[in-house]
PDB file as gemmi writes it, atoms N, CA and C in Angstrom:
CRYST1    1.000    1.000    1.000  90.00  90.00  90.00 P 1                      
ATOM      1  N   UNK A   1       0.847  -1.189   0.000  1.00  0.00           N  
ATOM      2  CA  UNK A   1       0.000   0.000   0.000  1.00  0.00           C  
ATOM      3  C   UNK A   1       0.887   1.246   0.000  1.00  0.00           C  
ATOM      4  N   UNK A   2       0.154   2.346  -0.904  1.00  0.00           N  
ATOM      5  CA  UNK A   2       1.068   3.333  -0.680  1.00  0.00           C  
ATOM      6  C   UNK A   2       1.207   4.114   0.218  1.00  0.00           C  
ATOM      7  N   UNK A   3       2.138   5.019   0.803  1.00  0.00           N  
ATOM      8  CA  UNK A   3       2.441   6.368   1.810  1.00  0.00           C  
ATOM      9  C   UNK A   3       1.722   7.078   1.791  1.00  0.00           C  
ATOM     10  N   UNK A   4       0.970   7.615   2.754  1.00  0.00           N  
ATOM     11  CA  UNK A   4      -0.175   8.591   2.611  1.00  0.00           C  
ATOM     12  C   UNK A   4       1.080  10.115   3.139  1.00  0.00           C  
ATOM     13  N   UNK A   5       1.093  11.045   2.797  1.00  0.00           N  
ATOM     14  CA  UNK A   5       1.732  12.176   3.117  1.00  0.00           C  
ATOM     15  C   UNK A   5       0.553  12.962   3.806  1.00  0.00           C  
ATOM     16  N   UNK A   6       1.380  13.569   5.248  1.00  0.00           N  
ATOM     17  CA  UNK A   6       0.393  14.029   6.272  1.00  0.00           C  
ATOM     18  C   UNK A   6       1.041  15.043   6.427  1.00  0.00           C  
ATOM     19  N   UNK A   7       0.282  16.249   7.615  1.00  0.00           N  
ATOM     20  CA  UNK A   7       0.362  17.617   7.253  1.00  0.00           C  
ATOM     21  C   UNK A   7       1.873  17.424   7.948  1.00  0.00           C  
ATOM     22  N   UNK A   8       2.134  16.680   9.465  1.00  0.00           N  
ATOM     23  CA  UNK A   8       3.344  16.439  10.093  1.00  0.00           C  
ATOM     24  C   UNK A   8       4.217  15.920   8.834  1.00  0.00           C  
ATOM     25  N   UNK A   9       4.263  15.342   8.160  1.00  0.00           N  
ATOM     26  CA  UNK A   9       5.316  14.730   7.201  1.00  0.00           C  
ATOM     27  C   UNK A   9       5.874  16.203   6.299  1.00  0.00           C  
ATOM     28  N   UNK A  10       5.019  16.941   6.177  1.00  0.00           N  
ATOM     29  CA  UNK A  10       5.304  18.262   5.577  1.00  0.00           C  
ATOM     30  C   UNK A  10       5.942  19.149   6.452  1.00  0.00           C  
ATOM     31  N   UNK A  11       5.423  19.450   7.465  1.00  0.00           N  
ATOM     32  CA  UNK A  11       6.457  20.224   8.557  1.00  0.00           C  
ATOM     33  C   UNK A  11       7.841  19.402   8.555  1.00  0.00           C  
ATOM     34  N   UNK A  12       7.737  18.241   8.920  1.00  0.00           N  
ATOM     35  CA  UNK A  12       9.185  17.853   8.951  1.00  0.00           C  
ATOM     36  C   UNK A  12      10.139  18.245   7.733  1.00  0.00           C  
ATOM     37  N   UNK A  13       9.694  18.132   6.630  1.00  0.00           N  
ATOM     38  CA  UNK A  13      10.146  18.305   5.590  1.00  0.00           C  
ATOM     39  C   UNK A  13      10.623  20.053   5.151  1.00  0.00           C  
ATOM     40  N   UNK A  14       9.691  20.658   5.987  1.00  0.00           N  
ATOM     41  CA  UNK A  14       9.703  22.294   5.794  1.00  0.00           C  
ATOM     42  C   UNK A  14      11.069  22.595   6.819  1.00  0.00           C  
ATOM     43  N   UNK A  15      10.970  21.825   8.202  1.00  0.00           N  
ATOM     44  CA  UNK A  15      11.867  21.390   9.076  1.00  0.00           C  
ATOM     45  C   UNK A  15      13.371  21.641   8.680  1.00  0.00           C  
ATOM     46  N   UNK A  16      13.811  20.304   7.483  1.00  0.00           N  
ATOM     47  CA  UNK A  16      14.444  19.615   7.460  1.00  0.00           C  
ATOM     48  C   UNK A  16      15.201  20.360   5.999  1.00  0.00           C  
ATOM     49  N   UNK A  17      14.180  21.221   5.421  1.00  0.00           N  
ATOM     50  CA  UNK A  17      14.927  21.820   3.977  1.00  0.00           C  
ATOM     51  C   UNK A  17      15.305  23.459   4.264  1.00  0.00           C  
ATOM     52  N   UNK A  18      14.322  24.207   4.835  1.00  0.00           N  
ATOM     53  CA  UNK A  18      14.233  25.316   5.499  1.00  0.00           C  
ATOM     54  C   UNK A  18      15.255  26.174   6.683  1.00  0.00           C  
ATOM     55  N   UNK A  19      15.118  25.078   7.579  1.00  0.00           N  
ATOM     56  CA  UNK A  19      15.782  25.586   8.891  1.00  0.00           C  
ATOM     57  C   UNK A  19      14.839  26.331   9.700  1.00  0.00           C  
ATOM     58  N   UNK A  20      13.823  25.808   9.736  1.00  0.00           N  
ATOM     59  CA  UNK A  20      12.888  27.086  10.854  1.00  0.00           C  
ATOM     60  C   UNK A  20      13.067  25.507  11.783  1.00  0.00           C  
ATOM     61  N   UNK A  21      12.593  26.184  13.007  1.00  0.00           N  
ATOM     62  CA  UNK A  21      11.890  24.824  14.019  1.00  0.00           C  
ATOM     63  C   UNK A  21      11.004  24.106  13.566  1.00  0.00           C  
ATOM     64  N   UNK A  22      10.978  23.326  14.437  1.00  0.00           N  
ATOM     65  CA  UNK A  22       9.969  22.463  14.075  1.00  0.00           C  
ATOM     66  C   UNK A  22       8.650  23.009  14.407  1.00  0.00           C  
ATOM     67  N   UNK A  23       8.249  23.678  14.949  1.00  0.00           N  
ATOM     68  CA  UNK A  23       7.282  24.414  15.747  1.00  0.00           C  
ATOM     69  C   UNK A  23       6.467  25.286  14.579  1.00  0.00           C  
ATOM     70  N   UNK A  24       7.963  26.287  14.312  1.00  0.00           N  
ATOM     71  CA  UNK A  24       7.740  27.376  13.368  1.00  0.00           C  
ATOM     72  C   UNK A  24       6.983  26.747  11.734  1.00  0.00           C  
ATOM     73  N   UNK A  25       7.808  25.412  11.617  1.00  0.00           N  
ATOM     74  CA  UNK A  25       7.268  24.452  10.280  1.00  0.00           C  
ATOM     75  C   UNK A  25       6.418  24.315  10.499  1.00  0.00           C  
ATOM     76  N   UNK A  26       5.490  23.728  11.123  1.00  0.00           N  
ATOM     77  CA  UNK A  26       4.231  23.273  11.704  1.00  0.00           C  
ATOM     78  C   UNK A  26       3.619  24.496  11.729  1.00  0.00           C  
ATOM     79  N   UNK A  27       3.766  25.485  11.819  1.00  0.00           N  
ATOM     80  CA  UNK A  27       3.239  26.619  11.916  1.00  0.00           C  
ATOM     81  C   UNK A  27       2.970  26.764  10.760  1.00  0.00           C  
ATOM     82  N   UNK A  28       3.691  27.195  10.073  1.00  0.00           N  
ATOM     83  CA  UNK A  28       3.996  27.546   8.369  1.00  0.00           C  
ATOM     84  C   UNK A  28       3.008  26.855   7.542  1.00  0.00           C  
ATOM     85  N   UNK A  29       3.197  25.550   7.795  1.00  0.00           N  
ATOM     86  CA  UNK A  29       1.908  24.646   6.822  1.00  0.00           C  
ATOM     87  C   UNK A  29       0.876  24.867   7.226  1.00  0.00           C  
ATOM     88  N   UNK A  30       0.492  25.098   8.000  1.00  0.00           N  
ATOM     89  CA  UNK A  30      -0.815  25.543   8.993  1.00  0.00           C  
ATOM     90  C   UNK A  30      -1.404  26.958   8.300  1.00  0.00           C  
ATOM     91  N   UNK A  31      -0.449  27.745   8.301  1.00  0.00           N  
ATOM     92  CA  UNK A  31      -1.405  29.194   7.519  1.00  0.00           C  
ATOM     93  C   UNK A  31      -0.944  28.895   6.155  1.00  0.00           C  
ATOM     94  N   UNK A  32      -0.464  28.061   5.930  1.00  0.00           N  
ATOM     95  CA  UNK A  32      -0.625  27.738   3.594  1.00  0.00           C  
ATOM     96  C   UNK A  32      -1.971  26.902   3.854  1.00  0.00           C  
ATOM     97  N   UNK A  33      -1.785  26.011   4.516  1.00  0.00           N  
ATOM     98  CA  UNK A  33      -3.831  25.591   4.262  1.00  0.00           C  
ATOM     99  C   UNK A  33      -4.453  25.907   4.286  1.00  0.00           C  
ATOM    100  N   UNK A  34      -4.432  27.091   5.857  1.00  0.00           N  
ATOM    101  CA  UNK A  34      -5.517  27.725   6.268  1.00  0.00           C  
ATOM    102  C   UNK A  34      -5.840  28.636   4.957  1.00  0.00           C  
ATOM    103  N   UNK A  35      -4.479  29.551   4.521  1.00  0.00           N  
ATOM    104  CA  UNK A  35      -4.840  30.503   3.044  1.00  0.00           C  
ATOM    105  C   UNK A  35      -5.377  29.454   2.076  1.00  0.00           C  
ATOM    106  N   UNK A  36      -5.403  28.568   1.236  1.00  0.00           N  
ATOM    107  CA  UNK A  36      -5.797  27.939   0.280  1.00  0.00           C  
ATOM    108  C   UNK A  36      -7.029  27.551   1.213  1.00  0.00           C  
ATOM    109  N   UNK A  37      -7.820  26.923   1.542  1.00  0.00           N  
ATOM    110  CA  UNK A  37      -9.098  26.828   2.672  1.00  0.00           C  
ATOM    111  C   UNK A  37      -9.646  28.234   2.339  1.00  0.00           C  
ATOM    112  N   UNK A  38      -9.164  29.122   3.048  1.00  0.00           N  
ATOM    113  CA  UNK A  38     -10.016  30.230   3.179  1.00  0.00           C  
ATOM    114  C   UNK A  38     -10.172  30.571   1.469  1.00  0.00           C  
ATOM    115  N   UNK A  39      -9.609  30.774   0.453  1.00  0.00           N  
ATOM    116  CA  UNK A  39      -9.800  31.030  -0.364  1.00  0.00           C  
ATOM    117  C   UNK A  39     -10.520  30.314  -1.161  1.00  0.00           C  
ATOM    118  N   UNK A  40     -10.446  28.890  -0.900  1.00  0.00           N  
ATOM    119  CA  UNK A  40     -11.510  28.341  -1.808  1.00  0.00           C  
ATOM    120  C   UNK A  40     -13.001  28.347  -0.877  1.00  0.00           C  
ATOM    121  N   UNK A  41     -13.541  28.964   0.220  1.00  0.00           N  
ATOM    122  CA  UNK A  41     -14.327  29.072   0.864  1.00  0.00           C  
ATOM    123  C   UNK A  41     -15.133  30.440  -0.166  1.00  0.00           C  
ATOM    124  N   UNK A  42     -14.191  31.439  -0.586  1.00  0.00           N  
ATOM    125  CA  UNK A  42     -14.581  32.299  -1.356  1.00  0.00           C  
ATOM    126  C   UNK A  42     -15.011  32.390  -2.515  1.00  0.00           C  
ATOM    127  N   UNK A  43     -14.618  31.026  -2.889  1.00  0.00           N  
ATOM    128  CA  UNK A  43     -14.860  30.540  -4.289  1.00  0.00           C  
ATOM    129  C   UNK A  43     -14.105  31.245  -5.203  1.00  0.00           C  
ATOM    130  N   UNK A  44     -12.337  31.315  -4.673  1.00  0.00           N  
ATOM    131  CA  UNK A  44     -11.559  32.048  -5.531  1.00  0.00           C  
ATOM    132  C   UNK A  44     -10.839  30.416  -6.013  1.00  0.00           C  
ATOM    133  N   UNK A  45     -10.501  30.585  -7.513  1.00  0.00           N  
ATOM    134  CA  UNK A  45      -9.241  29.389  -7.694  1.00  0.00           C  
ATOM    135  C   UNK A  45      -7.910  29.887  -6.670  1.00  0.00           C  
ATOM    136  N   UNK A  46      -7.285  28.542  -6.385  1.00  0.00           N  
ATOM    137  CA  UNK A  46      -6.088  28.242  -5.990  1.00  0.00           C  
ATOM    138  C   UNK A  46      -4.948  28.050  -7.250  1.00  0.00           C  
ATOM    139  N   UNK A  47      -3.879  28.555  -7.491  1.00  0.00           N  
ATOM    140  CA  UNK A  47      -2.926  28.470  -9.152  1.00  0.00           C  
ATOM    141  C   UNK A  47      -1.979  27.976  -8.163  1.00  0.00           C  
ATOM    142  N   UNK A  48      -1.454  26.336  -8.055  1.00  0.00           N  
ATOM    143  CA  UNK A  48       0.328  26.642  -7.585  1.00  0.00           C  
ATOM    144  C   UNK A  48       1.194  25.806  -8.955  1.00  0.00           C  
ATOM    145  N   UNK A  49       2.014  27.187  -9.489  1.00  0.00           N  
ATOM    146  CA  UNK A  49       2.683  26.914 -10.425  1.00  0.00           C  
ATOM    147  C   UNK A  49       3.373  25.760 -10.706  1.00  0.00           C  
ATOM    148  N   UNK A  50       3.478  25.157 -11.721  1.00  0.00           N  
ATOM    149  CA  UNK A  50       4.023  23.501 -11.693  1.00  0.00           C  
ATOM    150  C   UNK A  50       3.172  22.845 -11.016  1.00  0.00           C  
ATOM    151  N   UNK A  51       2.188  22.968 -10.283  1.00  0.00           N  
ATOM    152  CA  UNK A  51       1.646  22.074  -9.540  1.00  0.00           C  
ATOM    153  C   UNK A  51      -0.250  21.822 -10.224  1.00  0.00           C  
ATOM    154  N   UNK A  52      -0.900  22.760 -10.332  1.00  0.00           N  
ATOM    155  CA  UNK A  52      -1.873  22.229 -10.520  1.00  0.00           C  
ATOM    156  C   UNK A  52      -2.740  23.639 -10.064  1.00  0.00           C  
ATOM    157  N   UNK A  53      -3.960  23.448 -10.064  1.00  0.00           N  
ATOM    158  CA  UNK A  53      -5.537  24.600  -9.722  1.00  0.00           C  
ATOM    159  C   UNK A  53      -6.409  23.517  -9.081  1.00  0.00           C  
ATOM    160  N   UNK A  54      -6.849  24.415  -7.730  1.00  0.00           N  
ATOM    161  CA  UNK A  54      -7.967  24.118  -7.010  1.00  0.00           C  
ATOM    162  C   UNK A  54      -9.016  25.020  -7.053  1.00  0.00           C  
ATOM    163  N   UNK A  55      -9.849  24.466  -7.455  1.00  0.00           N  
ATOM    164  CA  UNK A  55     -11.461  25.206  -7.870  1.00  0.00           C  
ATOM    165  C   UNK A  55     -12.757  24.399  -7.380  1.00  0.00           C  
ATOM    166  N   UNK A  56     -13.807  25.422  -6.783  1.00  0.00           N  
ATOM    167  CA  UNK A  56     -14.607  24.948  -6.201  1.00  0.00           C  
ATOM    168  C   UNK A  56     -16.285  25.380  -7.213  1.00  0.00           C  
ATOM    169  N   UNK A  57     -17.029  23.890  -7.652  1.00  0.00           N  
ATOM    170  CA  UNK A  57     -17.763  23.953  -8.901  1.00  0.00           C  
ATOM    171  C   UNK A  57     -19.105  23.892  -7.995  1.00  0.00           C  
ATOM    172  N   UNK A  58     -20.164  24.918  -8.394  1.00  0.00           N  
ATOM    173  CA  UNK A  58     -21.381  24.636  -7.974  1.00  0.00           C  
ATOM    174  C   UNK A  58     -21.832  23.508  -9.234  1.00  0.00           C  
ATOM    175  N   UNK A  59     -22.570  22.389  -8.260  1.00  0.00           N  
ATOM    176  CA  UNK A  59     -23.465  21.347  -9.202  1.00  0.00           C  
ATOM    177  C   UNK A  59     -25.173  21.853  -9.002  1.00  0.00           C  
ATOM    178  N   UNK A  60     -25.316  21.735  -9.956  1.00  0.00           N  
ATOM    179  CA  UNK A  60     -27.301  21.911 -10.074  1.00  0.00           C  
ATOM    180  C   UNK A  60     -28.070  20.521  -9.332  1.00  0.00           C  
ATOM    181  N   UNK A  61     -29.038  21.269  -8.482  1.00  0.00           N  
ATOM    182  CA  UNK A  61     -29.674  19.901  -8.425  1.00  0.00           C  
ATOM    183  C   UNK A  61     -30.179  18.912  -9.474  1.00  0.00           C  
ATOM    184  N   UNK A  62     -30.480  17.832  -9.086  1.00  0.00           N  
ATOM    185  CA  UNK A  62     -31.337  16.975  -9.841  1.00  0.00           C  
ATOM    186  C   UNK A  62     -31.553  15.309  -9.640  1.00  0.00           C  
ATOM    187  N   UNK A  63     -32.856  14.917 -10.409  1.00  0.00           N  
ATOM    188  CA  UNK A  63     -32.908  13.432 -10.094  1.00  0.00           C  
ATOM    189  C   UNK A  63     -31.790  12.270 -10.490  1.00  0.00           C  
ATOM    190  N   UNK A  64     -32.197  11.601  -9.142  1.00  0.00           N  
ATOM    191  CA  UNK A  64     -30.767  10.726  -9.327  1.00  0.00           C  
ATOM    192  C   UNK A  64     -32.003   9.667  -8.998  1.00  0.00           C  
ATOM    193  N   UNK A  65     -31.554   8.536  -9.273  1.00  0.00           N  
ATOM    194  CA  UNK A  65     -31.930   6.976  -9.557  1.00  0.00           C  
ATOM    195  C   UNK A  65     -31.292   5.919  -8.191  1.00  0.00           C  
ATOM    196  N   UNK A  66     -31.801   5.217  -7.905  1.00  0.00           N  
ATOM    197  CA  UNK A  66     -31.344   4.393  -6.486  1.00  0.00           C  
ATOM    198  C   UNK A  66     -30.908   2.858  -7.198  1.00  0.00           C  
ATOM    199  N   UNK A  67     -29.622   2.790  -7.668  1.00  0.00           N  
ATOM    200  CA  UNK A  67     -29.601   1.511  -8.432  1.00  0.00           C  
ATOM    201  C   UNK A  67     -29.942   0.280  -8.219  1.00  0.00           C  
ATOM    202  N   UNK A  68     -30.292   0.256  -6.695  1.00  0.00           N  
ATOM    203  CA  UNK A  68     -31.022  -1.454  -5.952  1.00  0.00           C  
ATOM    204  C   UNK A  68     -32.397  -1.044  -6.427  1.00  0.00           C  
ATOM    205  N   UNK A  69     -33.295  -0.169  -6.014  1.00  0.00           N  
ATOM    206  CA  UNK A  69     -34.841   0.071  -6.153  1.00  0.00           C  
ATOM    207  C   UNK A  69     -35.080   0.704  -7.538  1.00  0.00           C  
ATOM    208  N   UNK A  70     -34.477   1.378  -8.106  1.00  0.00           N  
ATOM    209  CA  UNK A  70     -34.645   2.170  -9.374  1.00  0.00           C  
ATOM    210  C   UNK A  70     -35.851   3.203  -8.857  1.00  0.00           C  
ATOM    211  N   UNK A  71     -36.302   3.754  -7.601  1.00  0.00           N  
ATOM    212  CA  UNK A  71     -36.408   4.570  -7.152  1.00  0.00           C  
ATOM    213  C   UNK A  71     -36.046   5.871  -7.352  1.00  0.00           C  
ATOM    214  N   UNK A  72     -36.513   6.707  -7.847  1.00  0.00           N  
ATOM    215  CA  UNK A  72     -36.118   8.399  -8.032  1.00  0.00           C  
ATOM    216  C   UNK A  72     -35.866   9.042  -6.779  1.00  0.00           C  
ATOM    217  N   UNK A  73     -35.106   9.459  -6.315  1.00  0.00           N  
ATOM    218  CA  UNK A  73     -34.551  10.671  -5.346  1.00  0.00           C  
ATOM    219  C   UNK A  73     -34.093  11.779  -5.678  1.00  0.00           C  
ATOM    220  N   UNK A  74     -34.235  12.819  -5.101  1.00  0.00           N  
ATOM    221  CA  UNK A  74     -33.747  14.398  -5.717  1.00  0.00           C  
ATOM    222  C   UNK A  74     -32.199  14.545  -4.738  1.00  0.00           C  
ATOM    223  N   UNK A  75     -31.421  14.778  -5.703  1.00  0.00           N  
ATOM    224  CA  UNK A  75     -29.908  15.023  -5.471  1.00  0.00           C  
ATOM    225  C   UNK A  75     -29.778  16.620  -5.391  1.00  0.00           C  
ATOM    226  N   UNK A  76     -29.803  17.260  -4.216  1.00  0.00           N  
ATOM    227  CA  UNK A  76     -29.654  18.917  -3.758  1.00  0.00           C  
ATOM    228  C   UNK A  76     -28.192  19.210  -4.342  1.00  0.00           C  
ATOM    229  N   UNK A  77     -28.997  20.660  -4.774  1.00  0.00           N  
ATOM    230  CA  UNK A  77     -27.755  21.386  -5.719  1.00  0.00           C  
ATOM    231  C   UNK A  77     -26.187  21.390  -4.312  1.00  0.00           C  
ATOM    232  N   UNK A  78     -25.132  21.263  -4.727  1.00  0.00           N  
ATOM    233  CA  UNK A  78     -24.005  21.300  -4.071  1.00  0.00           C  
ATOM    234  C   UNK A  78     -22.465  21.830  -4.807  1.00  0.00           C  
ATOM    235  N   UNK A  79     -21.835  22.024  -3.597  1.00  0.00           N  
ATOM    236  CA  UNK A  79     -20.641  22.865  -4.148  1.00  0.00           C  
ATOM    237  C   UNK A  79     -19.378  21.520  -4.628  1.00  0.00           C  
ATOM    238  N   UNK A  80     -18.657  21.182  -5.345  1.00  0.00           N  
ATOM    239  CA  UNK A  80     -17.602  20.160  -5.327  1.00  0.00           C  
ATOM    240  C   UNK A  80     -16.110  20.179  -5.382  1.00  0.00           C  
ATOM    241  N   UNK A  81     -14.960  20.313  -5.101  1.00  0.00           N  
ATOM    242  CA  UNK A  81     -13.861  20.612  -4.633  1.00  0.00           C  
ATOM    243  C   UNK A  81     -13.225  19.977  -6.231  1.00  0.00           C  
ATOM    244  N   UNK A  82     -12.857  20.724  -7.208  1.00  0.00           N  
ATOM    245  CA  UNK A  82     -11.927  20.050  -8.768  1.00  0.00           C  
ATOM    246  C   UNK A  82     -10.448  20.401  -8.004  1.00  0.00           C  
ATOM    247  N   UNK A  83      -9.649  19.257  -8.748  1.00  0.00           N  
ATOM    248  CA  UNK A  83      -8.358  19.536  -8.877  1.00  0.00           C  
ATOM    249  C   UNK A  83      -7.533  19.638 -10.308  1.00  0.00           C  
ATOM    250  N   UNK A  84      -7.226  20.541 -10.908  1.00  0.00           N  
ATOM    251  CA  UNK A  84      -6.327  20.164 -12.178  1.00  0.00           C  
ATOM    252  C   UNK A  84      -4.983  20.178 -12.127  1.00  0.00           C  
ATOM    253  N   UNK A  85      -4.283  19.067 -12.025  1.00  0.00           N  
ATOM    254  CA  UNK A  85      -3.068  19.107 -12.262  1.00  0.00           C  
ATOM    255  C   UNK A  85      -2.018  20.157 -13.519  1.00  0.00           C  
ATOM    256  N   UNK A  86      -1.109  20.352 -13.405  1.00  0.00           N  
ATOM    257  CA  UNK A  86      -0.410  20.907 -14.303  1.00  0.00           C  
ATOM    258  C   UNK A  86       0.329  20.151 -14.798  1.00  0.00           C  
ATOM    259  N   UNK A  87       0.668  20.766 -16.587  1.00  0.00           N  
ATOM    260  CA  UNK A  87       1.179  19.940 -17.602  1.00  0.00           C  
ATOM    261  C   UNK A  87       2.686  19.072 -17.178  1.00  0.00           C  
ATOM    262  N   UNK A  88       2.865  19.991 -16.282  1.00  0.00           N  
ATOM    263  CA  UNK A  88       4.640  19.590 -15.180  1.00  0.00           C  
ATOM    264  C   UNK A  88       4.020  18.305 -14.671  1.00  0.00           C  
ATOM    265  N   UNK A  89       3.118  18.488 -13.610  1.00  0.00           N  
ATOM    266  CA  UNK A  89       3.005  17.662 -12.755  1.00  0.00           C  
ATOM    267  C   UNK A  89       2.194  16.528 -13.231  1.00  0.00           C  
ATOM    268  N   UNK A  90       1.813  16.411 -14.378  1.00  0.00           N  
ATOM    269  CA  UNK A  90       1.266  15.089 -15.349  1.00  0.00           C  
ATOM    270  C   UNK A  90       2.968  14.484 -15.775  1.00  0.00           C  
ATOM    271  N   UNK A  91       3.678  15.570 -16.417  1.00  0.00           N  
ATOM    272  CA  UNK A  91       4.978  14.955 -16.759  1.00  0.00           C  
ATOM    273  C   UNK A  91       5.498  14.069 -15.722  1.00  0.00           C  
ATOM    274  N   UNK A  92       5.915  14.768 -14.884  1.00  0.00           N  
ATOM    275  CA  UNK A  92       6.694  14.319 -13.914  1.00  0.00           C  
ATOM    276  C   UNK A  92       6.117  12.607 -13.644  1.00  0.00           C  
ATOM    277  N   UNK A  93       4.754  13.002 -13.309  1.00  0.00           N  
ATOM    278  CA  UNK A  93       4.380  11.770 -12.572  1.00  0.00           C  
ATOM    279  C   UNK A  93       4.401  10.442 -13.856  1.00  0.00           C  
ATOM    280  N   UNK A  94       4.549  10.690 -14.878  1.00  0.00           N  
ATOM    281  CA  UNK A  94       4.076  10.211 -16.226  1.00  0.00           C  
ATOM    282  C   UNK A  94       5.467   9.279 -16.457  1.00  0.00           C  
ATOM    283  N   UNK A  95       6.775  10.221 -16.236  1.00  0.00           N  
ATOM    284  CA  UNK A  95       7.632  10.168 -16.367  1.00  0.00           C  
ATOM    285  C   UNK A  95       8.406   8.989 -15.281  1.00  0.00           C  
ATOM    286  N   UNK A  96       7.403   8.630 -14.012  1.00  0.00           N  
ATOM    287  CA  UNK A  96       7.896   7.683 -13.241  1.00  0.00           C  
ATOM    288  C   UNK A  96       8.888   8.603 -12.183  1.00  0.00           C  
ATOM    289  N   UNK A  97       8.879   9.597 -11.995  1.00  0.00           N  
ATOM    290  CA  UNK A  97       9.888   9.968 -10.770  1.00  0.00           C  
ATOM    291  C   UNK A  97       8.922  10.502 -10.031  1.00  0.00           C  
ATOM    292  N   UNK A  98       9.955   9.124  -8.559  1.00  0.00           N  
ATOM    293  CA  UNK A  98       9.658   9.404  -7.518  1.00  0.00           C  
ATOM    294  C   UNK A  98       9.554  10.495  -6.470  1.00  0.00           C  
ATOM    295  N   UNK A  99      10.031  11.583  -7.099  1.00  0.00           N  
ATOM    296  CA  UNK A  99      10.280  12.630  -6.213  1.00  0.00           C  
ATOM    297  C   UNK A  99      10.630  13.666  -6.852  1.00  0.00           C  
ATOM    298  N   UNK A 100       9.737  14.757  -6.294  1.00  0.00           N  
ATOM    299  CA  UNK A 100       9.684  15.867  -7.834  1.00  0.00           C  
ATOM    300  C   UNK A 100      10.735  16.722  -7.514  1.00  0.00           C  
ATOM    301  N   UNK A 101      11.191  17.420  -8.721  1.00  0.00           N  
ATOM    302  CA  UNK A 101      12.763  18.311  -8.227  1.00  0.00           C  
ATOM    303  C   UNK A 101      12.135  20.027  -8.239  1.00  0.00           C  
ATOM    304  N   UNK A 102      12.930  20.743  -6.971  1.00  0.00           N  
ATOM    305  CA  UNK A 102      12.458  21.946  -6.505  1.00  0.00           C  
ATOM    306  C   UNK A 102      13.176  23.126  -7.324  1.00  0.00           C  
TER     307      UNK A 102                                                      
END                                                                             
């Protein structure tokens, strides 16, 4: 199974390339989420260069189907979290490396 990367695995890493504390790292990743969070709360895109866009899509309501009963249910309009990768970060991963270069 693969490595799940956690917000601690990122501080360490901010840690470990940076030179702040560990404290201060942990800190650091903490207000880059909180900013990307708050901004897609606004329904602004997220752009991180080489990396990809986070955008938040209103869906329309509508009937949805219950595939055991074939039952109709109404599916309420909702907001949905897109991610698009960037043409880099398709390469890269495309390309088989394990570990992307900074």
């Amino acid at each position: 199974m693969a490595k799940t990367l956690t917000r601690s695995d990122l501080a360490e890493k901010v840690y470990q390339n940076v030179g702040l504390s560990r404290n201060e790292s942990a800190a650091l990743v903490e207000r880059v989420l909180d900013e990307v969070t708050n901004a897609l709360l606004r329904d602004e895109q997220v752009k991180l260069s080489s990396f990809g866009t986070f955008l938040v899509r209103a869906k329309g309501g509508r009937i949805g189907r219950n595939p055991k009963t074939g039952q109709e249910v109404p599916i309420a309009p909702r907001k949905v979290l897109l991610f698009r990768p960037s043409h880099v970060l398709k390469d890269q991963i495309n390309a088989g490396n394990g570990e992307a270069s900074a």
